[in-house]
C-alpha positions as CSV (number, residue, x, y, z in Angstrom):
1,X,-24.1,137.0,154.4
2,X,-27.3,138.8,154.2
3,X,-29.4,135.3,154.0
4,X,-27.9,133.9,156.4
5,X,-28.2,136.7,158.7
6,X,-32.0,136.7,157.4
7,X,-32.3,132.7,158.0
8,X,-30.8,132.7,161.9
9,X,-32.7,136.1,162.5
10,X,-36.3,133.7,161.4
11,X,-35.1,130.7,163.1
12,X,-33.9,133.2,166.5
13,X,-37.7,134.5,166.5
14,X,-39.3,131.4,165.4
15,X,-40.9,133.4,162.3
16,X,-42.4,131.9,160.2
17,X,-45.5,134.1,159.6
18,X,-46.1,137.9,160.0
19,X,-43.6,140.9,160.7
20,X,-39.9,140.5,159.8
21,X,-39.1,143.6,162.1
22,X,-40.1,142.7,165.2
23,X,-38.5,144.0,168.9
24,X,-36.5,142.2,171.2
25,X,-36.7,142.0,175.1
26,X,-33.7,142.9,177.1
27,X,-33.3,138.7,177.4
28,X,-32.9,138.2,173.9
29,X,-36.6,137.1,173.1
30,X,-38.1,138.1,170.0
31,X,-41.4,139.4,170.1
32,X,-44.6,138.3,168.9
33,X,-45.3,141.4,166.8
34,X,-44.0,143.9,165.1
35,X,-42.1,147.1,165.1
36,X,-44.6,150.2,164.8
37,X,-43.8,152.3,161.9
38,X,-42.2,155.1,164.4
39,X,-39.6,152.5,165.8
40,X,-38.9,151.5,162.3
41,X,-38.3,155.3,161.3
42,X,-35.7,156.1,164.6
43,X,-33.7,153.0,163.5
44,X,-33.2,153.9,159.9
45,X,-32.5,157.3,160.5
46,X,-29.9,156.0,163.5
47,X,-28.2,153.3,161.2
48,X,-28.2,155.9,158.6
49,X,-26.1,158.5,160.3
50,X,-23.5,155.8,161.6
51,X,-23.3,154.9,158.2
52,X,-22.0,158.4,157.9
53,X,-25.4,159.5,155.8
54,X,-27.4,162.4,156.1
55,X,-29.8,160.9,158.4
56,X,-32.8,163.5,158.0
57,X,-32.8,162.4,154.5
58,X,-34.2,159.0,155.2
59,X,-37.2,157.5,156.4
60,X,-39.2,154.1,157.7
61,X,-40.6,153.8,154.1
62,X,-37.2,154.5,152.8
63,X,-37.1,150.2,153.7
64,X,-39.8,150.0,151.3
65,X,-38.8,152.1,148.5
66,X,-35.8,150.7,148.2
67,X,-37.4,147.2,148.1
68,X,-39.3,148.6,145.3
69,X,-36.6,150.3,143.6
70,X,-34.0,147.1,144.3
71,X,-37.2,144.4,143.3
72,X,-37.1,146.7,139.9
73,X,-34.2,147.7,138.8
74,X,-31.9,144.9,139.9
75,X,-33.8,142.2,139.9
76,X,-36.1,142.7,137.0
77,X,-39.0,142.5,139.0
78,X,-42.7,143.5,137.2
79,X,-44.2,146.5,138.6
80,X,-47.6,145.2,139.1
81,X,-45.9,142.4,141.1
82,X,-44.1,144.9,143.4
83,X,-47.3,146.7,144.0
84,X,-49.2,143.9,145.3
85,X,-46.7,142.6,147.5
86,X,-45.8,146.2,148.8
């Protein structure tokens, strides 16, 4: 489910360059460019608490540690790799 949410999200916004995370105007539209770090931080901390978390326990670079940590752990993923992509 996750890729295909990923792939209708990219077709949706016509992405195929640049931010993944990117706003959306009250029409629908996607947006040319992306989220600011501060938007980014409110939504994790919102979809965090209605995932019944502690949401002052997470962050916006909580996305990208737990890329690192996922890249890693799960899938095996060399460290220098995940530093120059991150």
């Amino acid at each position: 489910m996750p890729v295909r949410s990923l792939r209708a999200w990219l077709l949706k916004g016509a992405i195929t360059k640049g931010s993944l995370f990117r706003g959306i105007t009250r029409w629908g539209d996607v947006q040319d460019e992306a989220l600011s770090g501060q938007v980014q931080a409110l939504l994790v901390k919102k979809y965090a608490q209605l995932a019944g978390l502690d949401a002052t326990l997470f962050f916006g670079h909580s996305l990208r540690a737990g890329l690192a940590t996922s890249a890693s752990k799960v899938a095996g993923v060399d460290g220098r790799i995940i530093i120059k992509q991150t």
